[in-house]
Every structure is written in C-alpha cells, then in structure tokens.
N, C-alpha and C positions, 0 to 999 in steps of 0.2 A: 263138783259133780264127779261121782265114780265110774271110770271107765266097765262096764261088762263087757267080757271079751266076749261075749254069743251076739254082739251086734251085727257083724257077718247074717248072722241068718235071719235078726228080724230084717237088713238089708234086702236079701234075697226073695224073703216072702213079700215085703213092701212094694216089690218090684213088680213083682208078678201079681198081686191083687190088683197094682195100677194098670194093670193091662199090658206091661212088656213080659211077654212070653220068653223073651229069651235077652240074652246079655247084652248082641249085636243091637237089636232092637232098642236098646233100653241107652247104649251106649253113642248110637249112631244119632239119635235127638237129641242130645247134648253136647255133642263134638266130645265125647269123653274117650281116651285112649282105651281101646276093650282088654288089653293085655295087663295096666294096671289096676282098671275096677275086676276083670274076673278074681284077680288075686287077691281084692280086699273081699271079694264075695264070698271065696272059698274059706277065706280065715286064714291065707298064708302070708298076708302082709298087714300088720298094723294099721289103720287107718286112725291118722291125726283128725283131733275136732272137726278142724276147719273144715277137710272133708267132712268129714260125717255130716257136719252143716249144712254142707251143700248140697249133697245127695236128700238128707230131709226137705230142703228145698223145692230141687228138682223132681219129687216124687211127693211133695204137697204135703209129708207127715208131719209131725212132732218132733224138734230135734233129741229132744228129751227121751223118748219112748225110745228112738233111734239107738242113742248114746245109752241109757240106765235102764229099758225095759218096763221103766213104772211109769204107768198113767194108759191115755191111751192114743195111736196113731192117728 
C-alpha cells in the first residue's frame, strides 16, 4: 500500500464530519496527546501506519481510504 502524503487532511475532514469540531475534542476521547495528533493533522509530521490505523479506528473510517484515498470512508 502507497503512502499519499494528503492523508493529513482526509484525517482532518474525517474528524470533523465525525462530529469533533475541533482537535481538543477529538483528542480529549481518546486520551490522545493534542500537540502530536495537531501536527499529524497539519501534515508537519509523518504519521506511521500504525497510527494511521488507529486513528481509522477511532474515527470508525476505512483505513484504506485514510492511508491511499481510494475507495470510500
């Protein structure tokens, strides 16, 4: 599977169509550190599978669509 680097922002809109408005939110139901998901949200830090995984997870999408942008969320 091909990493697309624009996963960042289907991140971001998956976020917000699930109903977290915002980061803290989104951050604070998962016990997730908000200083390093903002920075995978902005696209300034790499995010490995694994996350990504998890985050599809947590947010009930595709990890697929997450990770490559083909199919659908």
């Amino acid at each position: 599977m091909e990493y697309d680097k624009s996963a960042h922002v289907r991140l971001r809109i998956a976020r917000y169509v699930m109903g977290y408005t915002s980061i803290k939110s989104f951050t604070s139901q998962f016990g997730l550190r908000y200083h390093t998901y903002s920075k995978h949200e902005l696209g300034d830090n790499v995010i490995s599978y694994e996350t990504l995984f998890r985050y599809a997870e947590y947010l009930n999408i595709s990890p697929c669509w997450l990770v490559t942008g083909e199919g659908h969320p």
